[in-house]
N, C-alpha and C positions, 0 to 999 in steps of 0.2 A: 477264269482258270489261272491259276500260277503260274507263270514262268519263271520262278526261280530254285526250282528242285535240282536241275544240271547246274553245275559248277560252270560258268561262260566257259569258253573254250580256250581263250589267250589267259584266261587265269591257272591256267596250269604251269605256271611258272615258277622256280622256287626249286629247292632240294630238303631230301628228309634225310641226314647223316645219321648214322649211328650214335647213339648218345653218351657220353662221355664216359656214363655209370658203367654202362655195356660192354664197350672199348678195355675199361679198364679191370674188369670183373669176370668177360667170356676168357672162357681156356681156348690157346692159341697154340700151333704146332706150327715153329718156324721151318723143320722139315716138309710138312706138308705144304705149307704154301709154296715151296720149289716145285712141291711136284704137281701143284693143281693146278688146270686140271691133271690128271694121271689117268686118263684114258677118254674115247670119247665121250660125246653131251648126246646123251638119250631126250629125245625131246616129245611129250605125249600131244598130240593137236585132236582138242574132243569133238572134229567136225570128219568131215571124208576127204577122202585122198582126191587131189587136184582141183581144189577150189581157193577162193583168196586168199586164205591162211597158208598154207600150203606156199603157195608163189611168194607172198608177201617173208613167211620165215627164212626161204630159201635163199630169196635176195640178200638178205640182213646177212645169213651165215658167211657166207661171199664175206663181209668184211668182217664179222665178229671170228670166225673161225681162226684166219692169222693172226689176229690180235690175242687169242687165248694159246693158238698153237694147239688145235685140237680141229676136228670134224665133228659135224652133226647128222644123226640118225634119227629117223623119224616114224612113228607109229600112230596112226587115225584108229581114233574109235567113235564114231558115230552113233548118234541115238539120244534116246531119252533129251533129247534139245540142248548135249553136250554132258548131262548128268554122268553119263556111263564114264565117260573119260575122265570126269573130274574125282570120279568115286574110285578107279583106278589107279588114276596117279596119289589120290592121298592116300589111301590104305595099301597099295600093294607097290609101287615103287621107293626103292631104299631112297633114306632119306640122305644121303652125300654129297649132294650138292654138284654131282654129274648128272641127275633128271629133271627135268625142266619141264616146264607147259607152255605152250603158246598157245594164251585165249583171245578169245572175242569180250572182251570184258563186259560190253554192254547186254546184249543176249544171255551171254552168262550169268550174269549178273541177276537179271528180271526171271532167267529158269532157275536159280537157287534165292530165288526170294518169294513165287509161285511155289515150287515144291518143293523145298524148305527140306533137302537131303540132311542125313545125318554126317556132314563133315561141315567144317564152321570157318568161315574167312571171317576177321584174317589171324586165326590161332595157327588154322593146317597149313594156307598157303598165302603167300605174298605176293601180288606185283608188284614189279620195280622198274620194267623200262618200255616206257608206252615207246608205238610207234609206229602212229597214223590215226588222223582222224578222219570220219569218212563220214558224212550225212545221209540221213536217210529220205528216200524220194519216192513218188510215186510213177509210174512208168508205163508203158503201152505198147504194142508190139507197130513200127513202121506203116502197117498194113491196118491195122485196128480202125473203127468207126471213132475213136475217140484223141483224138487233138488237143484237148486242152483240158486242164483241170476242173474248168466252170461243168463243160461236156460230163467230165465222169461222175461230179457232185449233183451235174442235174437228172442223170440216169439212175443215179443211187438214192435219189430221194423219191423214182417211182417202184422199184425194185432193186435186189438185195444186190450188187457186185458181188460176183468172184473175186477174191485178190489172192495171188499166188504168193506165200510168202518162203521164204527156208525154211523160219520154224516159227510157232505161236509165241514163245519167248524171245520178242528181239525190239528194238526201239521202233522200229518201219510198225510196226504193228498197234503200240503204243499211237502211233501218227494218225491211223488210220478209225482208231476209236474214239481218238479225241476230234479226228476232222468230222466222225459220224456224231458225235456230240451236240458240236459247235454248230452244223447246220441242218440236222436232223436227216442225215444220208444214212443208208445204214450198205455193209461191207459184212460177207461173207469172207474169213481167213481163213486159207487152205496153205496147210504147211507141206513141204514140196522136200523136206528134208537136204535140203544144200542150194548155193548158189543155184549150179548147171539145172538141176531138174525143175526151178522155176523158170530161168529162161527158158528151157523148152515149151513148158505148160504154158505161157504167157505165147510165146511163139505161134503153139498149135493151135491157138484160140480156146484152151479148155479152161483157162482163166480168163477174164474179161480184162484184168490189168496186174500188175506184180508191183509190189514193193520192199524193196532191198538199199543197199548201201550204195552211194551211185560211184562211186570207181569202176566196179564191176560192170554195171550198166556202160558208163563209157566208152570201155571196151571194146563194147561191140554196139558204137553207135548206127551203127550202118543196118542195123536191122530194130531196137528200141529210141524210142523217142521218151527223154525226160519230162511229164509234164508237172510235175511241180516237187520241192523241194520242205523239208521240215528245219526252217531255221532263219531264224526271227531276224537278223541282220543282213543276211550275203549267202550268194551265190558263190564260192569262190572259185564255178569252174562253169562261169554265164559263156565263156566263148565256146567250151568244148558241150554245151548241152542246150544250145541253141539257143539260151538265154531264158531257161526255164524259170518262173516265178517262184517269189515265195511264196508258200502256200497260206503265213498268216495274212501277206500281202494284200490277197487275192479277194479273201475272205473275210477280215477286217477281226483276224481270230488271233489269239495271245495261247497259240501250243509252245508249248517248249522245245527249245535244241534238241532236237531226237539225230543219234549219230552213234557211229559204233564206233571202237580204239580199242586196235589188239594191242598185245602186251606180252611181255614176259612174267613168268612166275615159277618161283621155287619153293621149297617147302619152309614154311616156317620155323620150325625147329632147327635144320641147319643152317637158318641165316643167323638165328641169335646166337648157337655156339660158336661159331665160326665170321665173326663180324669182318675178319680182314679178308677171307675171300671170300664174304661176300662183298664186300665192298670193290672188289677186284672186278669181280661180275657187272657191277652198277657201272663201274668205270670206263669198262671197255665197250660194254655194250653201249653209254653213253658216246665212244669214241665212233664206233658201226656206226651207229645214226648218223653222225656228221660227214661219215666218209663217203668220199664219192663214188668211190667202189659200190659202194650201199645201192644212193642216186640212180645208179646207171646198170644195177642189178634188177631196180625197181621197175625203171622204164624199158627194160629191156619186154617187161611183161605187157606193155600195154596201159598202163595205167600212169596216170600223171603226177609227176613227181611231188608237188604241192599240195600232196593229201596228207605227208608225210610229216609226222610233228613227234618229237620228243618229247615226252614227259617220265618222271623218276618217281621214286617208290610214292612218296606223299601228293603228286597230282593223281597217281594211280588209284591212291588210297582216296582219293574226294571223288574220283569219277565214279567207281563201286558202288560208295556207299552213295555217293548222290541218285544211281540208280535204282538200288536199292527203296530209297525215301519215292521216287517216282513212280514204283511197281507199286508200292501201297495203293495207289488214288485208283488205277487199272486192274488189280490183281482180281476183282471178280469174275471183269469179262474176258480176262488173260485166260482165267483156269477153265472157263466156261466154253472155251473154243475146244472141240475136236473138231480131229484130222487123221493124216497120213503121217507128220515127223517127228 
């Protein structure tokens, strides 16, 4: 199996400026950039109200807000595994450059490469300011029969697991067909439509084990236990999840970096007219990530601040399409899963 579909993860380093032709050729209103933004940042998030995304954008506003001199407003629309929102925001919100998306790019990513909507990245829309990385794990409720990785691969090579996932489109899922691959376990994906509603199911024992992004999981380590992890090098959170393994570790398997990085994204069209605010956007939103206001909006949630990584329009653009290239090798047994999300 390849491991080099993802882009490593510290290789997302570098910027993608505008380019000089762009710069010197887009029409530019020096009044307008006094006044942008000139009301507040509508922002569309295509998961449900009060899950990671949700907490994670809210933190950030906390410091991008003052830095723009503006507030952010926010509307969930859940479904179709983020479809619904993305088909939303590209068709039916103005394109001005006061609406905004905050995705899940990896999810996103693998559900607009599975079913292949009629809007087209990155013509419609752009990411430009990642900000967080999060790996993806496999997980077990506290109370569960099952402790350890070995445990779950060796129950799954005599019968199917439940695995409670968000949704069929996401890298955790991706993990879970290639770890059935690699050692002929096989996994049942049950999409639970949002973080909360697979904790639960994981919880009530109506899944046998849940695979999600582990921040999340960490959170509420007091009741899940991490048992193993999708990423070929490091742990990077071995004290806060008991020292969970890697899962090629374990298994002597070559899966790839499976992880998710939300993002920022505007619409296309108004970044190329408009190169100086957008570049405003990149700027400041680069300044948010650094600021500790950000930090300490982030941990205020529970989650550890060291998941948290910057990257700009061109690490964004290689994580996408690297996703993209990776849905290829899975897209059978991706689209082949029903469920509930």
């Amino acid at each position: 199996m390849t491991s080099k579909l993802l882009m490593p993860r510290r290789a997302f380093c570098g910027g993608l400026a505008a380019s000089a032709a762009l710069l010197a050729s887009a029409p530019f209103d020096r009044a307008s950039a006094q006044n942008y933004p000139g009301r507040r940042m509508s922002v569309v998030i295509p998961t449900g109200q009060g899950g990671g995304a949700e907490r994670l954008a809210r933190a950030f506003d906390d410091a991008w807000g003052p830095l723009l001199k503006t507030q952010f407003e926010y509307n969930f629309f859940p479904g179709a595994a983020g479809q619904i929102g993305y088909e939303l925001y590209v068709k039916r919100r103005p394109k001005d450059g006061h609406n905004l998306l905050f995705g899940n790019m990896g999810p996103e990513m693998i559900m607009y490469a599975t079913q292949k909507p009629d809007y087209n990245f990155p013509r419609d829309f752009i990411y430009f300011s990642m900000v967080d990385i999060d790996d993806s794990i496999v997980f077990a409720s506290r109370t569960s029969p099952y402790k350890t990785i070995e445990q779950v691969v060796d129950a799954a090579k005599k019968r199917p697991l439940n695995v409670a996932v968000s949704r069929i489109p996401h890298p955790c899922s991706i993990g879970l067909l290639a770890l059935g691959e690699a050692t002929k376990s096989r996994y049942n994906l049950v999409p639970y439509g949002g973080g909360n509603p697979t904790y639960i199911a994981v919880l009530n024992g109506e899944a046998d084990i849940g695979a999600l992004p582990m921040t999340g999981v960490l959170t509420l380590s007091e009741k899940f236990k991490v048992l193993g992890v999708f990423n070929r090098t490091k742990n990077q959170f071995a004290e806060l999840s008991d020292n969970a393994p890697l899962i090629n570790k374990v298994f002597g398997t070559d899966i790839p970096d499976l992880y998710s990085a939300r993002a920022w994204a505007v619409h296309t069209e108004w970044a190329d007219k408009n190169p100086k605010l957008f570049e405003l956007l990149e700027r400041t939103s680069k300044q948010a990530h650094e600021s500790p206001v950000f930090k300490a909006a982030y941990e205020r949630t529970g989650a550890p601040s060291n998941a948290l990584f910057y990257g700009d329009r061109e690490a964004c653009t290689k994580y996408a399409l690297g996703t993209i290239e990776l849905t290829k090798r899975y897209e059978a047994a991706l689209t082949a899963k029903k469920g509930r999300g």
